[in-house]
C-alpha positions as CSV (number, residue, x, y, z in Angstrom):
1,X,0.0,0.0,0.0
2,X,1.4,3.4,-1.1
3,X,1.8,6.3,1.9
4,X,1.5,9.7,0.4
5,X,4.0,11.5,2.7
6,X,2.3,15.3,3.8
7,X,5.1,17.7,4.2
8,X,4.4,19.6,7.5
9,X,4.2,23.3,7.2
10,X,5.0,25.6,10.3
11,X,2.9,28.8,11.3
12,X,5.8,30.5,10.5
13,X,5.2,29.2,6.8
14,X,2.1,30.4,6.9
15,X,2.6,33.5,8.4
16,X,5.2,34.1,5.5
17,X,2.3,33.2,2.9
18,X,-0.3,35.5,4.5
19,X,2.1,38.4,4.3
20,X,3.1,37.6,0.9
21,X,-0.2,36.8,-0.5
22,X,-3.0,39.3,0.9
23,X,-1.1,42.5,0.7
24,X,-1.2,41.8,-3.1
25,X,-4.5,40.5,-2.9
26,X,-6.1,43.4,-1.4
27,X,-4.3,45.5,-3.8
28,X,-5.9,44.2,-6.6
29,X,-8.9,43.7,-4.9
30,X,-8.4,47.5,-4.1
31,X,-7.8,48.4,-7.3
32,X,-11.4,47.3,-8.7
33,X,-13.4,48.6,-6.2
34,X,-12.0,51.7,-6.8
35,X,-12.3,51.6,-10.0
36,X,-16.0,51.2,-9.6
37,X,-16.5,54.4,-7.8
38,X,-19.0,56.8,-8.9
39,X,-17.8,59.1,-11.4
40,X,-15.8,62.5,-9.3
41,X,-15.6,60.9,-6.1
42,X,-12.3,60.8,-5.1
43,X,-10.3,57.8,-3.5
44,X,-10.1,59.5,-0.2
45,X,-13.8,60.3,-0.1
46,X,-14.5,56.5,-1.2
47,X,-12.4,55.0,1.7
48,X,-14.6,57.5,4.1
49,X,-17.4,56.1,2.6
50,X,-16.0,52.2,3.1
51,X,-14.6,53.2,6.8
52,X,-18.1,54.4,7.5
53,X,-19.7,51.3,6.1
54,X,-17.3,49.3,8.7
55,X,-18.1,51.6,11.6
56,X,-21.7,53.5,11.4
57,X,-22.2,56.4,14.1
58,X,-17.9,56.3,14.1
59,X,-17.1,60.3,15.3
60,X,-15.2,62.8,13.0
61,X,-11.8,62.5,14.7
62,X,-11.8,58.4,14.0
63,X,-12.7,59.3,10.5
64,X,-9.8,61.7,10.0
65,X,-7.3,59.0,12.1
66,X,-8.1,56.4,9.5
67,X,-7.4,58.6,6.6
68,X,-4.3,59.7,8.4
69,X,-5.5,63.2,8.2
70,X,-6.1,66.9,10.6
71,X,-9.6,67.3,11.8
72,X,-9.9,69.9,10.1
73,X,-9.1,68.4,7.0
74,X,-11.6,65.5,8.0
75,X,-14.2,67.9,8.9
76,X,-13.7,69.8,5.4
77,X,-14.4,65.7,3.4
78,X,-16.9,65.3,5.6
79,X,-18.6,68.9,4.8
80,X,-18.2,68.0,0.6
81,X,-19.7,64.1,1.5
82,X,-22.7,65.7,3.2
83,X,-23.4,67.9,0.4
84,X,-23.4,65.0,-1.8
85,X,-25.8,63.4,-0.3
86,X,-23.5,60.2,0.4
87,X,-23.1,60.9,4.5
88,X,-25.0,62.6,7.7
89,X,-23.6,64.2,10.2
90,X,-25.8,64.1,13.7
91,X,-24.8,64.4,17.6
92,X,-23.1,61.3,18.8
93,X,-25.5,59.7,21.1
94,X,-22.6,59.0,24.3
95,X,-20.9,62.2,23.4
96,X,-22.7,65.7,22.9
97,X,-19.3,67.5,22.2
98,X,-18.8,65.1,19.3
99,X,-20.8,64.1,15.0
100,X,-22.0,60.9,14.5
101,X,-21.1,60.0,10.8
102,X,-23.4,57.5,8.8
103,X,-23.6,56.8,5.2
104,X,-26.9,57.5,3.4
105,X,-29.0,55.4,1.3
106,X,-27.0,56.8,-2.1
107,X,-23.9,56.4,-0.3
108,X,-24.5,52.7,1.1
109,X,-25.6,52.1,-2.5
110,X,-22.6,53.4,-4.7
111,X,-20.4,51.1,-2.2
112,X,-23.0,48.1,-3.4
113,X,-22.5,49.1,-6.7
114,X,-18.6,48.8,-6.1
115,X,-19.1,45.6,-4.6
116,X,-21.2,43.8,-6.9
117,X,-18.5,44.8,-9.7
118,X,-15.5,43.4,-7.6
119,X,-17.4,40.1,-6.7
120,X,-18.1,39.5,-10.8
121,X,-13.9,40.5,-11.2
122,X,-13.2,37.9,-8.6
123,X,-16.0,35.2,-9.9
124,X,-14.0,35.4,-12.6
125,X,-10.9,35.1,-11.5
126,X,-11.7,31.8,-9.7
127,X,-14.2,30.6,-12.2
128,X,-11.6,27.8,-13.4
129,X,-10.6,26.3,-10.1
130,X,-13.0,23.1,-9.5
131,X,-16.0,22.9,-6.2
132,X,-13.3,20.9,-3.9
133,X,-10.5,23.8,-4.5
134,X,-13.3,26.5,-3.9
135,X,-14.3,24.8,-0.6
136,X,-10.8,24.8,0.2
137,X,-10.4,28.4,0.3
138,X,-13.4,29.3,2.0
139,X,-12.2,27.3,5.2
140,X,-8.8,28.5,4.9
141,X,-10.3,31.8,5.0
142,X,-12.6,31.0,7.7
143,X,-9.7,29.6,9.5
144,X,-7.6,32.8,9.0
145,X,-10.7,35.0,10.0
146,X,-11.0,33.2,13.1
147,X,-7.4,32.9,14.3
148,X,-7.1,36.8,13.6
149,X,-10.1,37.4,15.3
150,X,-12.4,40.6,14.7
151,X,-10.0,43.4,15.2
152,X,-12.0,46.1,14.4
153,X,-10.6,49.8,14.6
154,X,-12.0,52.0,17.3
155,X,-14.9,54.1,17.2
């Protein structure tokens, strides 16, 4: 009877994979959803939007931290995202000195939009790998998701 022998592979392997391979991933991933994002908005403005998606009600200043920019410069997006009609601004309910951001129903759909777009790029991408290879994935994902746990940024 023939043994197939399994090479073992160390976390550190792994580790050295998952450094390697999402970085470029989530570029291209990146990439297309920008791509798909309405017509004048710029990238900045679209990651507010995305961020805000992630964390509804997040204040101004946690806005302006994840774009790595002044509140000041936050409040100005924030002002131009308003007038769009893709966010609201209203008093934070645990914090009257402090805005409440939250995407609008134009705003949550022009994300959508984005998204429906990226998931047709990648159902193409993996359209020529087989069910069993698929399912693969999606646990090694779920795996991944679960040993990294839900680290979500700060509100």
């Amino acid at each position: 009877m023939y043994h197939m022998h399994v090479k073992e592979t160390t976390s550190d392997e792994v580790a050295a994979a998952i450094l390697e391979t999402i970085p470029r991933s989530m570029h291209s991933i990146r990439e297309h959803m920008r791509s798909g994002r309405p017509a004048g908005l710029p990238v900045s403005q679209f990651r507010a939007l995305l961020f805000l998606r992630r964390n509804p009600g997040a204040r101004l200043s946690a806005l302006s931290t994840h774009l790595g920019m002044s509140r000041p410069s936050g409040s100005q997006m924030a002002d131009r995202l308003v007038a769009a009609g893709l966010m609201t601004r209203s008093q934070h309910p645990a914090d009257s000195r402090a805005l409440a951001l939250h995407l609008t129903e134009a705003g949550a759909a022009a994300l959508e939009k984005c998204d429906e777009q990226t998931r047709a790029w990648l159902c193409g991408r993996m359209s020529g790998l087989d069910n069993q290879r698929l399912a693969a994935i999606a646990d090694a994902l779920r795996d991944l998701s679960a040993a990294l746990g839900d680290e979500s940024p700060p509100q």
